[in-house]
MDAnalysis code that builds the backbone (N, CA, C; Angstrom):
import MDAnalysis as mda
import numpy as np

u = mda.Universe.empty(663, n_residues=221, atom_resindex=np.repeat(np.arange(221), 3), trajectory=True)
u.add_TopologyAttr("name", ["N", "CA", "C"] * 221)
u.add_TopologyAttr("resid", np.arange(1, 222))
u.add_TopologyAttr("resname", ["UNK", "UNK", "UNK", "UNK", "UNK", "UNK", "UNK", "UNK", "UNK", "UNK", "UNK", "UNK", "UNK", "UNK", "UNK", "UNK", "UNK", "UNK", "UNK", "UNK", "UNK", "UNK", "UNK", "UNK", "UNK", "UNK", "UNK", "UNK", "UNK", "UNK", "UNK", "UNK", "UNK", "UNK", "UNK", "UNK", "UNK", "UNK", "UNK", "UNK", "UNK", "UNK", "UNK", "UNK", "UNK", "UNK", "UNK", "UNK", "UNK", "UNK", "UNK", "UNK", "UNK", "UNK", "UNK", "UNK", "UNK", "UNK", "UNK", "UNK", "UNK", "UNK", "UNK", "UNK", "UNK", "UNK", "UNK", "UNK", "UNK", "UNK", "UNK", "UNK", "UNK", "UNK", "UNK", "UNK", "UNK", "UNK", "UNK", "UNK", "UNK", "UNK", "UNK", "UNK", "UNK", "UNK", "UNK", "UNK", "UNK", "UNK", "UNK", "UNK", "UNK", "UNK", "UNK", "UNK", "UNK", "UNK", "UNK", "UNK", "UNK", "UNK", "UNK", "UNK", "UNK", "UNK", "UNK", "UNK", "UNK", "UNK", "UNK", "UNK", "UNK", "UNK", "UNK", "UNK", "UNK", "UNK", "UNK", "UNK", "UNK", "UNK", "UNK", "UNK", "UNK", "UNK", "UNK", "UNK", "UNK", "UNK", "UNK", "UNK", "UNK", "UNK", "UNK", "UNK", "UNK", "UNK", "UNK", "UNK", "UNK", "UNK", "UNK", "UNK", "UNK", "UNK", "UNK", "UNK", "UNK", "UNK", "UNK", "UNK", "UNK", "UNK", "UNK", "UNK", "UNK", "UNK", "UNK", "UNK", "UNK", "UNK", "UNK", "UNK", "UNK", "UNK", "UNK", "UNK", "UNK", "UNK", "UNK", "UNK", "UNK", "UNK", "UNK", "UNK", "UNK", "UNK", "UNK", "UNK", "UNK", "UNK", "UNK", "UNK", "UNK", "UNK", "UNK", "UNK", "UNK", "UNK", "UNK", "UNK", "UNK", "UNK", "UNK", "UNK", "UNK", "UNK", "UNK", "UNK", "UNK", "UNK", "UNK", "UNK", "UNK", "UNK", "UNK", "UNK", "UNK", "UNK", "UNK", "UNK", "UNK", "UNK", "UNK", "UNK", "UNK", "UNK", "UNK", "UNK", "UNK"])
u.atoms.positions = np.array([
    [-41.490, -3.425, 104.676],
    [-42.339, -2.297, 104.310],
    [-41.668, -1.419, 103.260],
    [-40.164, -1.211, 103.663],
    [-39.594, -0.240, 102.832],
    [-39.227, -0.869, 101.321],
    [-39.275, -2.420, 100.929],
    [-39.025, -3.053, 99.692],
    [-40.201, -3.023, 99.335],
    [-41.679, -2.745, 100.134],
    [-42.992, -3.300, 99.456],
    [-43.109, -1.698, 98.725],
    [-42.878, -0.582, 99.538],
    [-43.202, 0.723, 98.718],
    [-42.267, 1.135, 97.542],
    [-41.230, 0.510, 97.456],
    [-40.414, 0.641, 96.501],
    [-40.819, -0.126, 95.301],
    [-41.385, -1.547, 95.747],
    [-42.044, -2.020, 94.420],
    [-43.611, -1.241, 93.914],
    [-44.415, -0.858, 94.658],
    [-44.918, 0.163, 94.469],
    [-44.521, 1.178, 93.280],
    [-43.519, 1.859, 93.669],
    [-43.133, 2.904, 93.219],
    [-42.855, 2.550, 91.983],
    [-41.672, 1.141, 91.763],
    [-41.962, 0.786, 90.385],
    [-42.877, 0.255, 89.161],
    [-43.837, -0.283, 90.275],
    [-45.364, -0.666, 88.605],
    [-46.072, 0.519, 88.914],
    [-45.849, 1.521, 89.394],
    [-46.730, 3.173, 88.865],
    [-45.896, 3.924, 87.982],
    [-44.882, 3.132, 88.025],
    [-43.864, 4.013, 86.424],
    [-44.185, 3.757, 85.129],
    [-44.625, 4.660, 84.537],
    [-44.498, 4.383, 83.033],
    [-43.335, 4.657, 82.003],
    [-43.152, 3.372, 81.851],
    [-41.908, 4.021, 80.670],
    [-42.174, 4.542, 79.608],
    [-41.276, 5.364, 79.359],
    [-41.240, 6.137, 77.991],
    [-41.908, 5.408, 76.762],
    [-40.944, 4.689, 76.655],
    [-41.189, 3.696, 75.431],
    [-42.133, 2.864, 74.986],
    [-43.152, 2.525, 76.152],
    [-44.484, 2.223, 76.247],
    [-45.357, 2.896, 76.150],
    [-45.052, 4.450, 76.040],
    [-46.358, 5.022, 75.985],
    [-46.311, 5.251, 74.003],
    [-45.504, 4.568, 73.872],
    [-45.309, 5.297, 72.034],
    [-46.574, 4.426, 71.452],
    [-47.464, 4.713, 69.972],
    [-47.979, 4.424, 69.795],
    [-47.847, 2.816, 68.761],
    [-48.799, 2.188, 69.169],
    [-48.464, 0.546, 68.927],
    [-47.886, 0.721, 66.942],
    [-48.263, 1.578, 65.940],
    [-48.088, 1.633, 65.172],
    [-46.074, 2.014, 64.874],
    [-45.614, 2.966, 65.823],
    [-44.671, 3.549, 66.016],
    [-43.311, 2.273, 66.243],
    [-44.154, 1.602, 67.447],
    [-43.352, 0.663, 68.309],
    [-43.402, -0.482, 66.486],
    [-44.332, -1.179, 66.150],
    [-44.400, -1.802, 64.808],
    [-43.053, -1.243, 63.917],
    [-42.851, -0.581, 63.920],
    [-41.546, 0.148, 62.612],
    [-40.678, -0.136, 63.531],
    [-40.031, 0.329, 64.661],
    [-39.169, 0.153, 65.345],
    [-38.866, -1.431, 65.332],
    [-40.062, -2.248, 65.340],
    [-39.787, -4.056, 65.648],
    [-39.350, -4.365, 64.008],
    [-39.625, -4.197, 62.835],
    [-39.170, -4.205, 61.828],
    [-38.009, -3.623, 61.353],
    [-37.261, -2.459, 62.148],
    [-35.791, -2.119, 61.260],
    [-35.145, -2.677, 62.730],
    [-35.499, -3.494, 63.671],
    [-34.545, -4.397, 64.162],
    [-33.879, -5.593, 63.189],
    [-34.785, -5.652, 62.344],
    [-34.359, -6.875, 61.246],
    [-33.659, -6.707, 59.900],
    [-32.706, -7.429, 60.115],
    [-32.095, -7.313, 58.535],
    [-32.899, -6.858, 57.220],
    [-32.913, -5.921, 56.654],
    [-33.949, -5.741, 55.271],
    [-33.420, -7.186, 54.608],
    [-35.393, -7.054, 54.604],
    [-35.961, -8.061, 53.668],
    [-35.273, -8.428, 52.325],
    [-34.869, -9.455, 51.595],
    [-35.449, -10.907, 52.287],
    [-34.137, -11.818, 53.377],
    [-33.235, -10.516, 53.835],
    [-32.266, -11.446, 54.858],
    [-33.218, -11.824, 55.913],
    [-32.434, -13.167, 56.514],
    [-33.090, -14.262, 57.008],
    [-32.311, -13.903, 58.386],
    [-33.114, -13.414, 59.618],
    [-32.962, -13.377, 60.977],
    [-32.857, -14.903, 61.393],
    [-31.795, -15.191, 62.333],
    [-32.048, -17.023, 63.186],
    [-33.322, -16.650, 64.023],
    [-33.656, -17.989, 63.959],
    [-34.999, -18.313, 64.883],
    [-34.870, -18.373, 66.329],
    [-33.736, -18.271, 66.705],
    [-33.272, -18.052, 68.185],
    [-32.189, -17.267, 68.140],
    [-31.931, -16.710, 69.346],
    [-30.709, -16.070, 69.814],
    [-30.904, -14.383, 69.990],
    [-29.491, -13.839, 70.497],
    [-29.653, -12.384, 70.080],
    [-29.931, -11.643, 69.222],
    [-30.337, -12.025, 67.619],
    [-30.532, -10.949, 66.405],
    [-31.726, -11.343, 66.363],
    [-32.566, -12.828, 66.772],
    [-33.860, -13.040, 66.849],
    [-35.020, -12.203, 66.721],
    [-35.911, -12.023, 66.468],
    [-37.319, -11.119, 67.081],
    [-38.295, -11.798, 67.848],
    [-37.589, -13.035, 68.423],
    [-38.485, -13.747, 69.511],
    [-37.738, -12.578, 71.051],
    [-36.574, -12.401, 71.061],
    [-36.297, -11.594, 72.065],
    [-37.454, -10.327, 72.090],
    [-37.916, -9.991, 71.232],
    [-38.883, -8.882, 71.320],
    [-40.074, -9.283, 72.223],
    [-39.990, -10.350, 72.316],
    [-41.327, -11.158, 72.873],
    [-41.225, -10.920, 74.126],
    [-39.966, -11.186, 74.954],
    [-39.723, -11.384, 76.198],
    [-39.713, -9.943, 77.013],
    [-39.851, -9.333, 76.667],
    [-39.197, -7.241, 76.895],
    [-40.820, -7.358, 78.256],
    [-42.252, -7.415, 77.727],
    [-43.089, -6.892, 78.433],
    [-44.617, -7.581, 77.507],
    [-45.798, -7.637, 78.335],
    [-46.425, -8.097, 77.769],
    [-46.983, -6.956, 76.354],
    [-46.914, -5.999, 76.025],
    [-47.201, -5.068, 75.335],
    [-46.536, -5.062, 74.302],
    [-45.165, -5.446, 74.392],
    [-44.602, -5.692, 72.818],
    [-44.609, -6.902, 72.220],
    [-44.919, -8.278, 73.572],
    [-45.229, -9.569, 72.654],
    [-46.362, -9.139, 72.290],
    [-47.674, -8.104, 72.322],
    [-48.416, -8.357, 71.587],
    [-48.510, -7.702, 70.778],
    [-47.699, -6.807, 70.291],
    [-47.205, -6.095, 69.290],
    [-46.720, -7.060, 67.799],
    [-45.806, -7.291, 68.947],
    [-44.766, -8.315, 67.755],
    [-45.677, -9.643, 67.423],
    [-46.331, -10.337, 67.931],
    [-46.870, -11.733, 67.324],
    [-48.568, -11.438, 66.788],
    [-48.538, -9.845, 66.811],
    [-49.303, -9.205, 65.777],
    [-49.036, -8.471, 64.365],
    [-47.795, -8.942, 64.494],
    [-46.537, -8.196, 63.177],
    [-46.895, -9.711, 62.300],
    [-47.373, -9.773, 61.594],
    [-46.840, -10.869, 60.785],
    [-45.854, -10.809, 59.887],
    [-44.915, -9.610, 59.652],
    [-43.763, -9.554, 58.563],
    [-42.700, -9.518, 59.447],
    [-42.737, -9.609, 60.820],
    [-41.756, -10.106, 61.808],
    [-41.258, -11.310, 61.587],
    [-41.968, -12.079, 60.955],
    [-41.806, -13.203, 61.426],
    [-41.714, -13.864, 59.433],
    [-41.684, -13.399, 58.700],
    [-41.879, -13.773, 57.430],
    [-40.300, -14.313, 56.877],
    [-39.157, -14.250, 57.490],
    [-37.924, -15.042, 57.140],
    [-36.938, -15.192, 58.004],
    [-36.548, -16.438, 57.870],
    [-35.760, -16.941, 58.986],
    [-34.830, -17.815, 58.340],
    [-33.570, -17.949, 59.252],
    [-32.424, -19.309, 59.014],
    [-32.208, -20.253, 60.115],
    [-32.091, -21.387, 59.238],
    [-31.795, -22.105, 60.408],
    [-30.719, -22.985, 59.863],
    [-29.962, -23.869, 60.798],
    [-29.103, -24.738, 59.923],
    [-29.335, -26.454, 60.588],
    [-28.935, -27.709, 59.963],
    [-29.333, -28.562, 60.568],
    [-29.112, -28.953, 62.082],
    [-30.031, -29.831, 62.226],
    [-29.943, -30.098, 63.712],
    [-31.481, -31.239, 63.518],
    [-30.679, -31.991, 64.491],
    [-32.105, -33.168, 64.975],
    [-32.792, -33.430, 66.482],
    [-32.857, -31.702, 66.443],
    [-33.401, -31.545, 67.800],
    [-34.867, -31.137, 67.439],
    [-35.471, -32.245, 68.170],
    [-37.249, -31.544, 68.144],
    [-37.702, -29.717, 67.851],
    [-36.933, -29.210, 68.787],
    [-37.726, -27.816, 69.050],
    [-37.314, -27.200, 67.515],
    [-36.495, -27.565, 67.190],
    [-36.408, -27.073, 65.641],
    [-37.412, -26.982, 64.485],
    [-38.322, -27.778, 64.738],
    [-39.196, -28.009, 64.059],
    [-40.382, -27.352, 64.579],
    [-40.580, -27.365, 66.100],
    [-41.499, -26.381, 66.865],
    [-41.276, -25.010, 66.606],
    [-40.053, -24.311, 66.664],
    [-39.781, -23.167, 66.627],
    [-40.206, -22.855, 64.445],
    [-39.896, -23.773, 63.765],
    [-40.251, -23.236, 62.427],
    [-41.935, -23.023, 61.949],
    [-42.436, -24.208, 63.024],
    [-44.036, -24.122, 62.866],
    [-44.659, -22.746, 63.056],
    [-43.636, -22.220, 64.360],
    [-44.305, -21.447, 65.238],
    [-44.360, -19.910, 64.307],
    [-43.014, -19.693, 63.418],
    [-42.716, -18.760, 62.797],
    [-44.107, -18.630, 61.409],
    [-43.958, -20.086, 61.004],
    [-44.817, -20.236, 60.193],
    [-46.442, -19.506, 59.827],
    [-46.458, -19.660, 61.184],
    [-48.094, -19.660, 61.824],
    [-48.113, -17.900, 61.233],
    [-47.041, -17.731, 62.597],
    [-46.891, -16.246, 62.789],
    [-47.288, -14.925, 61.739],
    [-46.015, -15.744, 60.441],
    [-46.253, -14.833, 59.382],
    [-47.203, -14.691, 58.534],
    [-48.303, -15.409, 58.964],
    [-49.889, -15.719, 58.435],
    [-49.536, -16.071, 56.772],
    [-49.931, -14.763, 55.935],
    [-49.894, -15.067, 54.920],
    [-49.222, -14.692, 53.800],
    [-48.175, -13.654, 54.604],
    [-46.577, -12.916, 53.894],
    [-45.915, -14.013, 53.564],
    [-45.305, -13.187, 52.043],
    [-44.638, -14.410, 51.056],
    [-43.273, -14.696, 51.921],
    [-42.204, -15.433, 52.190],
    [-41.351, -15.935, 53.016],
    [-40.386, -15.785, 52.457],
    [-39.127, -15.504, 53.315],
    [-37.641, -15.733, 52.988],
    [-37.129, -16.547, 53.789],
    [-36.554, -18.245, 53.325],
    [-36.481, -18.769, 54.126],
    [-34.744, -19.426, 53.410],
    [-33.897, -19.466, 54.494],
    [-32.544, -20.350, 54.618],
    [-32.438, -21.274, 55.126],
    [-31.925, -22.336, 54.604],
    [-32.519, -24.073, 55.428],
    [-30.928, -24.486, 55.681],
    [-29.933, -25.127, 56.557],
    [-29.350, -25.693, 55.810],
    [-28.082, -25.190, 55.060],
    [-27.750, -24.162, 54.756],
    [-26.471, -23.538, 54.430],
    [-25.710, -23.702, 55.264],
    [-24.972, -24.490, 55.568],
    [-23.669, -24.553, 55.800],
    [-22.513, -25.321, 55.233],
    [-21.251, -24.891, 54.600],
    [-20.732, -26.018, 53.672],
    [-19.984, -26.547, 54.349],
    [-19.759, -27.762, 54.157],
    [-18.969, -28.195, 54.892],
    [-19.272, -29.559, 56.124],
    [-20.610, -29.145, 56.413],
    [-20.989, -29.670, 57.432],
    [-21.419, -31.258, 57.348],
    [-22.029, -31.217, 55.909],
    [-22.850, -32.609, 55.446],
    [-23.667, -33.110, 56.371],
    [-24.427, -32.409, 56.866],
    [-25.289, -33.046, 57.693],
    [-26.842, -33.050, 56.773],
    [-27.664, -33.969, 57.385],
    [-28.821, -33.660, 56.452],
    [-29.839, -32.971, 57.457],
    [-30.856, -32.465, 56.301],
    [-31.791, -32.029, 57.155],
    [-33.066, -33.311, 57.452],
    [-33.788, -32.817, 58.778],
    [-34.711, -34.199, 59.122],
    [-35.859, -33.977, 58.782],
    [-36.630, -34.820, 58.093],
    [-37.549, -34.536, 57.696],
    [-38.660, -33.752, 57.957],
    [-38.764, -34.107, 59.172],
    [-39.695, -33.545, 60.393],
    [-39.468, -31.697, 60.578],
    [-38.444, -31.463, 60.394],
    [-38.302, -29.780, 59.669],
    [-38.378, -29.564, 58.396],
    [-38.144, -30.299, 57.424],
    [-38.509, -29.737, 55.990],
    [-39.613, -29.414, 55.887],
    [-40.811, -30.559, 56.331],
    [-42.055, -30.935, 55.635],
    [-42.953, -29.544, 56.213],
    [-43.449, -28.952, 57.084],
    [-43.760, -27.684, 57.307],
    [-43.439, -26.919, 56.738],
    [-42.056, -26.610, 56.011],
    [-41.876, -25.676, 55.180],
    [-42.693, -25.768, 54.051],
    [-42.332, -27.222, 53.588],
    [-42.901, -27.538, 52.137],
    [-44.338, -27.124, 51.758],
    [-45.143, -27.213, 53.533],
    [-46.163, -26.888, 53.698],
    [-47.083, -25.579, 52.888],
    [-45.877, -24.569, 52.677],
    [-46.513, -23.526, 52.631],
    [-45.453, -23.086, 51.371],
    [-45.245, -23.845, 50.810],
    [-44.259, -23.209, 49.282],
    [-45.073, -22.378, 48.354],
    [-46.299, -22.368, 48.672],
    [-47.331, -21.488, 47.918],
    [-46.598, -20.070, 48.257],
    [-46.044, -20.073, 49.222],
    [-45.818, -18.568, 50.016],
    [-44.429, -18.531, 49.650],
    [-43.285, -19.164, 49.259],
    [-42.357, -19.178, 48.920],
    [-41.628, -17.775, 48.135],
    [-40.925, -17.132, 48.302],
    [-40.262, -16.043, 47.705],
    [-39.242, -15.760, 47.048],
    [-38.159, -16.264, 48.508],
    [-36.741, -16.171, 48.365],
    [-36.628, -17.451, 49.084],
    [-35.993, -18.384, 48.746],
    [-35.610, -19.861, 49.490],
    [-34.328, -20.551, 49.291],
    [-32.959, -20.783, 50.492],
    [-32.199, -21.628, 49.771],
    [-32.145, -22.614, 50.804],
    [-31.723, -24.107, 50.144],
    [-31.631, -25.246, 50.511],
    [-30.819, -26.446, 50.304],
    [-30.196, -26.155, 51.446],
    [-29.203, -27.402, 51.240],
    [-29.540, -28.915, 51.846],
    [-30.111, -30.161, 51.202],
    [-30.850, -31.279, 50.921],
    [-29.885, -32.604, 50.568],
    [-30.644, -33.251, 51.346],
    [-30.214, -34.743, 51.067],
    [-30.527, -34.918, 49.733],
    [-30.114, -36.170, 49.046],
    [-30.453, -36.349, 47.511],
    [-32.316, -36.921, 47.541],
    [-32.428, -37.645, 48.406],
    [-33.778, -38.236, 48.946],
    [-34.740, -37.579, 49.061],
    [-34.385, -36.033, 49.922],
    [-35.015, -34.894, 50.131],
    [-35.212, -33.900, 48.671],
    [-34.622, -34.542, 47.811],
    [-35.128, -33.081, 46.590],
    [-36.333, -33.433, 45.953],
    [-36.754, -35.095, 45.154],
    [-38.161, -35.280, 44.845],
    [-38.930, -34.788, 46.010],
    [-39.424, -34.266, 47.344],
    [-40.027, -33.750, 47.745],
    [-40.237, -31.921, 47.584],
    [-39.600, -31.461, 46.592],
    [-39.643, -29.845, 46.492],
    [-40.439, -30.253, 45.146],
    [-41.875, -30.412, 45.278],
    [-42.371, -30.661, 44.240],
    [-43.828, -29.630, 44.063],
    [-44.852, -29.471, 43.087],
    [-46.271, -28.213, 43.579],
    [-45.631, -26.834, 43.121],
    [-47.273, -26.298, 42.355],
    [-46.517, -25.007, 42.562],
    [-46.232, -24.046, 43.661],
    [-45.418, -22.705, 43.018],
    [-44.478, -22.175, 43.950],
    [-44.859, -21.022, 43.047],
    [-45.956, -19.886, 42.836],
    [-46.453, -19.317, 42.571],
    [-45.907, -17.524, 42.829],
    [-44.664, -17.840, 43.817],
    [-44.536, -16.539, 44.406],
    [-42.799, -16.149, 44.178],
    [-42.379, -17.560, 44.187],
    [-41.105, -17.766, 44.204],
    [-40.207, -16.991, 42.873],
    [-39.292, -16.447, 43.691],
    [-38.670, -15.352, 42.730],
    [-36.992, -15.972, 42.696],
    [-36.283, -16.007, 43.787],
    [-34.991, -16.491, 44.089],
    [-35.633, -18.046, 44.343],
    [-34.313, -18.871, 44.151],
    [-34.310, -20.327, 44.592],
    [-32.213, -20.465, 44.809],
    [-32.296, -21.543, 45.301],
    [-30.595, -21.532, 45.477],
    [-31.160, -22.999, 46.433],
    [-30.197, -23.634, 45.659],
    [-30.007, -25.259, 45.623],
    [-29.165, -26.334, 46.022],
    [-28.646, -26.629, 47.002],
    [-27.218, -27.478, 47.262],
    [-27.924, -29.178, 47.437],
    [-27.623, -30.032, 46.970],
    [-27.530, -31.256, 47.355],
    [-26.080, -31.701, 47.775],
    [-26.328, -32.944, 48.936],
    [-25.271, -33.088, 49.234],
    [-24.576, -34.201, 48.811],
    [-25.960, -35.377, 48.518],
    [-24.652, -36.231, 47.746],
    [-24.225, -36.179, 45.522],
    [-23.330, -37.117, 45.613],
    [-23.042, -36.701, 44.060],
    [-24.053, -37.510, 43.091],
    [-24.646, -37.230, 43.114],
    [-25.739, -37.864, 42.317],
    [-26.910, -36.643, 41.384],
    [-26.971, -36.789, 40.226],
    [-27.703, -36.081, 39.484],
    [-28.741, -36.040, 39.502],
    [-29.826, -34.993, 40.123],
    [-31.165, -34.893, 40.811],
    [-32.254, -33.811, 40.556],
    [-33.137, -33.981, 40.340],
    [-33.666, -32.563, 40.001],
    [-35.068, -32.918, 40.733],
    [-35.768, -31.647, 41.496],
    [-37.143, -31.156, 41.889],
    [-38.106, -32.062, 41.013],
    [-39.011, -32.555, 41.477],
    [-40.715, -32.969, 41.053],
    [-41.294, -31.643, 40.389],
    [-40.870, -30.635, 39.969],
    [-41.239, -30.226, 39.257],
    [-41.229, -29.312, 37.688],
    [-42.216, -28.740, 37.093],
    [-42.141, -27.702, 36.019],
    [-41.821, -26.316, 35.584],
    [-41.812, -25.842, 34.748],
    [-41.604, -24.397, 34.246],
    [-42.842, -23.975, 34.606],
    [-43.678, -24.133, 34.770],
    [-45.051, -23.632, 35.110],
    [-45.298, -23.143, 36.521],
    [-44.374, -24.437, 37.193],
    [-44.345, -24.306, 38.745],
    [-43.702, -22.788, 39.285],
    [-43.293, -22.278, 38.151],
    [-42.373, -20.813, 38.924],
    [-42.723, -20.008, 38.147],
    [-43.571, -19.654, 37.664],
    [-43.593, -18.132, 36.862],
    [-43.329, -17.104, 37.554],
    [-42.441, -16.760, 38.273],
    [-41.942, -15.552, 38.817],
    [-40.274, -15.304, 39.154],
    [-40.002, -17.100, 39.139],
    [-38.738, -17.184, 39.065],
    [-37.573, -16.677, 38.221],
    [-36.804, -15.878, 38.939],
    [-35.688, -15.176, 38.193],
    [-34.562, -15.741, 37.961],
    [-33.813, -15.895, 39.667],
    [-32.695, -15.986, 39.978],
    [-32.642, -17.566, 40.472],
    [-31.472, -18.311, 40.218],
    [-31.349, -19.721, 40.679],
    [-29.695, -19.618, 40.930],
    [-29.228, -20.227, 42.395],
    [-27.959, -21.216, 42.385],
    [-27.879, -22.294, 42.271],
    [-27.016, -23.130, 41.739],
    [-26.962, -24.459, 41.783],
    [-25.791, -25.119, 42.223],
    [-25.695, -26.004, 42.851],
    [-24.485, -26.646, 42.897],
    [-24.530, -27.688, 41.622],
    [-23.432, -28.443, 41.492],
    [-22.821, -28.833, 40.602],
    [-23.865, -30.713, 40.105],
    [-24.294, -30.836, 41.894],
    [-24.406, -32.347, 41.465],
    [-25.984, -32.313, 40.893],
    [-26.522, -31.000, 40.869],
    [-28.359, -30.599, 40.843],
    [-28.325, -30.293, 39.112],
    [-29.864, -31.050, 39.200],
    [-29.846, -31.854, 37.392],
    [-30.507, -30.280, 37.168],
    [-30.130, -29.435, 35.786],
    [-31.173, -28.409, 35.873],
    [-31.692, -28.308, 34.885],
    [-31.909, -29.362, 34.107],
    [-33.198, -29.153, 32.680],
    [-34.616, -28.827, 33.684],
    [-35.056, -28.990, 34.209],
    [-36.434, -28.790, 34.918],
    [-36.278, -27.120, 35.013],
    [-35.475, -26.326, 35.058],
    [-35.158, -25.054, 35.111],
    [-35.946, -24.029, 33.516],
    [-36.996, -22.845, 34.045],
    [-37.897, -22.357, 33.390],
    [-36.688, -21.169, 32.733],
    [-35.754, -21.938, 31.852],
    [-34.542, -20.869, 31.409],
    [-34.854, -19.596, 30.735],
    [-35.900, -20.025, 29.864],
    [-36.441, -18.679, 29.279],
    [-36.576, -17.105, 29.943],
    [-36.958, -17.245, 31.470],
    [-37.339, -16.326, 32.523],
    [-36.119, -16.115, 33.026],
    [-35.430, -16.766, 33.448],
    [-34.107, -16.305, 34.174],
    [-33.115, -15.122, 33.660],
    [-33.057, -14.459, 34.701],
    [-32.062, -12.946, 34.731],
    [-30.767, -13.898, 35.625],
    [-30.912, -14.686, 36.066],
    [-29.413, -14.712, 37.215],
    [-29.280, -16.276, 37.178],
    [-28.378, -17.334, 37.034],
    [-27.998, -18.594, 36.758],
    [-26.703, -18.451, 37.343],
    [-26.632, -19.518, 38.694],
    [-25.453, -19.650, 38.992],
    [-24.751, -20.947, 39.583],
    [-23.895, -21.050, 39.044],
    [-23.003, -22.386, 39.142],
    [-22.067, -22.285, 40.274],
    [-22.208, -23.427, 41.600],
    [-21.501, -23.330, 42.389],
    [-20.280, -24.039, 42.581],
    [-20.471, -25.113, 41.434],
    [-19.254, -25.969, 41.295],
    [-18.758, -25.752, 39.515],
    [-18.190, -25.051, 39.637],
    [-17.584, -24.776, 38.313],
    [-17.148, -26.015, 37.296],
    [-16.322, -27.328, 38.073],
    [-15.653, -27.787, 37.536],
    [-17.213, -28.752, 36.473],
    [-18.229, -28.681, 36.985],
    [-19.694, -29.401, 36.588],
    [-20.166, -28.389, 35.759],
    [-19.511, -27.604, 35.355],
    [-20.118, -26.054, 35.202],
    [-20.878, -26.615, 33.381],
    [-19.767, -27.706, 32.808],
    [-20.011, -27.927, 31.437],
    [-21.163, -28.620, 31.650],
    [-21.798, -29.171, 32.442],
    [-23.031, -30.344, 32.584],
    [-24.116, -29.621, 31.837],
    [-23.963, -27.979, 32.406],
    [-24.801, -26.774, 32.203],
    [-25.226, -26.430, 31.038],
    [-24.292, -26.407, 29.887],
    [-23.661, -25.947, 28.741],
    [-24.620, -25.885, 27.460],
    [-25.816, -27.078, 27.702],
    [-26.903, -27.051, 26.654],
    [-27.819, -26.353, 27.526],
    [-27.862, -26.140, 28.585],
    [-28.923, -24.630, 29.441],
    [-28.506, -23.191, 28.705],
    [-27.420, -23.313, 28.977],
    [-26.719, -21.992, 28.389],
    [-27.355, -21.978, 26.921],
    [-26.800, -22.480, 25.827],
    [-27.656, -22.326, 25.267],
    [-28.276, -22.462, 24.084],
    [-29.322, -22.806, 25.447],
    [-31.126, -22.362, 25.139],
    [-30.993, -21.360, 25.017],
    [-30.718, -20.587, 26.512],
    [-30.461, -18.926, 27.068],
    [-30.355, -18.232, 25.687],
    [-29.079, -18.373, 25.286],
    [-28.755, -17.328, 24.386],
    [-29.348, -17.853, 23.085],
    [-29.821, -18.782, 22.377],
    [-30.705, -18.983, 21.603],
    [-32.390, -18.314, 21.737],
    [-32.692, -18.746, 22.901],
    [-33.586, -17.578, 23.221],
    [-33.703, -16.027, 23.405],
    [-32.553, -16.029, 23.768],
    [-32.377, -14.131, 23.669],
    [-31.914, -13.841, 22.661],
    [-31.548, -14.303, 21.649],
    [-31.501, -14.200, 20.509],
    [-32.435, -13.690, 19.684],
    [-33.812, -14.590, 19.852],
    [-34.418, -14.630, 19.441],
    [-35.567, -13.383, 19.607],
    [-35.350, -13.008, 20.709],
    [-36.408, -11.816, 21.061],
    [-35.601, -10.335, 20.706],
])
């Protein structure tokens, strides 16, 4: 009797923090997150899936946020839910342009599985800020435009000279690019670029007729 009135006592409590207004609680679920376009992991403690779990009132807060959910990192792995958990983010962020980290880790050489890329690729229309570290196999698939895309940053892992399925057309918004050393970059819309960066220096000369264009073109204007 005396544990049943005590639970009682606790679902007639209202917490504080629940009574704030759903707009209020919204800002609060957004400066939990790294400013935009840093990339929160899709699991764990810095997550905003933990926001989910708190009470039913802030999962429906939060998976009514769609800029909650608009960038994420992940690194490889060939575990199913990896690919569940990127869909799921996907969905989430409806139709906010994305900041997405695939794959950065050096060192590791692992590849990514297909079965997680291809959802991303899904939605490169929405593309913003994106970096990706790719099998050589995996780069003719970064192909379509990319209409939104401002940053790009590029690692392949094996040594082989490779470049994207696509054009200068494909990025008109594109600024900023990294590259590693073994990534072919004539396909690169040089004219537009503010930021060009070389991650393997010693390849750095491969670059050298990009360059310039560059300064033949800024020359010119």
């Amino acid at each position: 009797m005396e544990q049943w009135a005590c639970q009682r006592r606790l679902d007639a409590y209202e917490y504080p923090v629940l009574t704030l207004p759903n707009e209020i609680t919204s800002e609060i679920f957004l400066h939990f997150l790294p400013p935009y376009p840093a990339c929160p992991p899709l699991t764990g403690v810095a997550s905003p899936t933990n926001l989910t779990r708190n009470c039913r009132k802030w999962r429906d807060i939060a998976l009514a946020l769609p800029k909650l959910w608009r960038a994420f990192s992940t690194s490889y792995t060939d575990k199913v839910e990896q690919t569940w958990f990127v869909e799921i983010w996907l969905k989430r962020s409806r139709t906010c342009p994305l900041s997405i980290q695939l794959g950065i880790r050096r060192g590791f050489g692992l590849r990514l599985p297909n079965q997680a890329l291809l959802p991303i690729l899904l939605h490169r229309k929405r593309w913003q800020h994106v970096a990706l570290e790719l099998a050589v196999n995996e780069v003719p698939l970064i192909k379509g435009p990319m209409p939104l895309l401002e940053s790009l940053s590029l690692e392949v892992q094996e040594l082989h000279y490779t470049h994207p399925a696509t054009t200068a057309d494909d990025f008109p918004r594109l600024r900023a690019v990294a590259l590693d050393g073994t990534c072919h970059g004539k396909w690169l819309p040089i004219s537009q670029l503010t930021s060009l960066t070389f991650e393997d220096v010693a390849r750095a000369s491969y670059y050298f007729p990009l360059l310039q264009m560059r300064l033949i073109w800024s020359t010119c204007i």
